[in-house]
N, C-alpha and C positions, 0 to 999 in steps of 0.2 A: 643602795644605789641611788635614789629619791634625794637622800641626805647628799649625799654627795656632788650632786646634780647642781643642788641649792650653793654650794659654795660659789664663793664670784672667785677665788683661784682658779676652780675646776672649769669655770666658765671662761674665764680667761685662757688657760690653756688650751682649752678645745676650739678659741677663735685664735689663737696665735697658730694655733696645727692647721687651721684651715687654710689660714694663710697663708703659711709655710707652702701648703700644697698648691694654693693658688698661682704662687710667683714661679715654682717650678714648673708646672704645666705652662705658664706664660713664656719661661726663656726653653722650654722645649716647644713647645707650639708656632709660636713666633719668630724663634732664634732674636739676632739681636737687632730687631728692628727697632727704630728712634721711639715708637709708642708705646711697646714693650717694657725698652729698659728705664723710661718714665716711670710706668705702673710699676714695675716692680719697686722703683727705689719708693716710691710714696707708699707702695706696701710695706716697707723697711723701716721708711721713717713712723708709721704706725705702729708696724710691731714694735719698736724701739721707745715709743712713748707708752704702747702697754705694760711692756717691761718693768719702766721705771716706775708710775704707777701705779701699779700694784702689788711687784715682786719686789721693788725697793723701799715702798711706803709712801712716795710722794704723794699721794692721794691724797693724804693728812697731815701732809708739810702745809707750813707760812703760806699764804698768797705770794709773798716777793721768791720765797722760793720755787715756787710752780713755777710762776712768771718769767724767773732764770730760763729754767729747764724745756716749760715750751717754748721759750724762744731758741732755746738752743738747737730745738729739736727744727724747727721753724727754719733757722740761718744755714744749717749744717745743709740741709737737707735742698735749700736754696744754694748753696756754692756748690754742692756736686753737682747737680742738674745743672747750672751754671757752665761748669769747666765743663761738661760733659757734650752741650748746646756747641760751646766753643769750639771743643775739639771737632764738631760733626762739620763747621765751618769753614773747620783750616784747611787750605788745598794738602791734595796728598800728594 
């Protein structure tokens, strides 16, 4: 179990499960308040950058290829929040 513990997958997964559970107890605790679905999506965009990471190797990619990838995680993650800001602005 020791061994197991040491792996950074295992560690990986057990901070993405947390996570997981932290965003659900936020959009059930919260419901969908502007704070709420802030944190969760930056919880998202976090898991979403473990993911890659570690479960798809980026860790040990190019520098220009990381640099891609966190920016993409970066810009994506900015235009939802973005439209999302937006939407909360347009009259209903």
């Amino acid at each position: 179990m020791l061994e197991l513990m040491r792996r950074t997958a295992t560690v990986v997964w057990i901070v993405l499960s947390l996570a997981t559970g932290v965003s659900w107890w936020l959009a059930e605790r919260e419901g969908s308040t502007a704070g709420a679905t802030v944190l969760i999506m930056l919880i998202a965009a976090f898991k979403a950058r473990m993911v890659m990471l570690h479960f798809m190797e980026l860790k040990a990619a190019p520098l220009p290829w990381r640099c891609v990838f966190e920016g993409w995680v970066v810009i994506f993650t900015g235009v939802i929040l973005a439209g999302y800001w937006v939407s909360l602005a347009a009259p209903h």
